[in-house]
N, C-alpha and C positions, 0 to 999 in steps of 0.2 A: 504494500500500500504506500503508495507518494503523503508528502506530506498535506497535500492540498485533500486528498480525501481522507484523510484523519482530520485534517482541521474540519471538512464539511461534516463525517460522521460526529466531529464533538459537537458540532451545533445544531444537528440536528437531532441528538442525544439531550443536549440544554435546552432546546425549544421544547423536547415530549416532555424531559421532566417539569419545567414551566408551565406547561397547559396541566400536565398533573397536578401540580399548587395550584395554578388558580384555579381548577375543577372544584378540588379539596375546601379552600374558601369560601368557595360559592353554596358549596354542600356545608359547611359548618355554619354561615350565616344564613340556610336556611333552615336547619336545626334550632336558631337561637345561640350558638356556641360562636361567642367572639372572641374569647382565647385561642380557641382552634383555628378563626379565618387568620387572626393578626396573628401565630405560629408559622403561617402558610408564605410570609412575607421575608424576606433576606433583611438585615439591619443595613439600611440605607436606599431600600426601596423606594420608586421614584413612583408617585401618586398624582396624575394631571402634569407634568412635568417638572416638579417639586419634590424633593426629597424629603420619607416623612417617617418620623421616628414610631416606633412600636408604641408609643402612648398616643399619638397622633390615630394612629389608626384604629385602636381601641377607641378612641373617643368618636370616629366616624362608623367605624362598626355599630356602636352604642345606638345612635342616633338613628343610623337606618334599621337597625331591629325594633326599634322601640316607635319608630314613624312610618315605613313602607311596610304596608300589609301582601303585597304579592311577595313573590317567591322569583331567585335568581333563576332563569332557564334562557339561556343561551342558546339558539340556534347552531354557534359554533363558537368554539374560543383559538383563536390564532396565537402563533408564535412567530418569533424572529430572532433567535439567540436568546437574549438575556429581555426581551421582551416581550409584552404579551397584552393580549387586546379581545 
């Protein structure tokens, strides 16, 4: 294997595992479990293009459990490396 298809198998290795967390997120804040979404996040995860700390995100977890009444279902959730949408 060249290095170019090792570099594309590892990103396309970090995109699957990435759509796994954010699956994982989606599924824990539709449980009600907002330690579990804000677990699903890396420490320095980038939220709207803004970098936002694990209390940050618990306080927005907080607020959509506690205000939106539907439930997260995604059509599809995309990746791009270290991104996800």
């Amino acid at each position: 294997m060249t290095a170019i298809e090792t570099e594309t198998s590892n990103a396309t290795d970090t995109s699957a595992e990435n759509v796994a967390l954010a699956t994982a997120a989606m599924e824990a804040l539709n449980r009600g479990d907002i330690e579990g979404a804000v677990a699903a996040f890396a420490p320095g995860a980038i939220n709207h293009g803004r970098p936002a700390t694990p209390e940050q995100f618990r306080w927005i977890f907080t607020d959509i459990c506690h205000n939106l009444a539907e439930r997260f279902t995604p059509d599809e959730v995309l990746a791009a490396g270290d991104r996800v949408a």
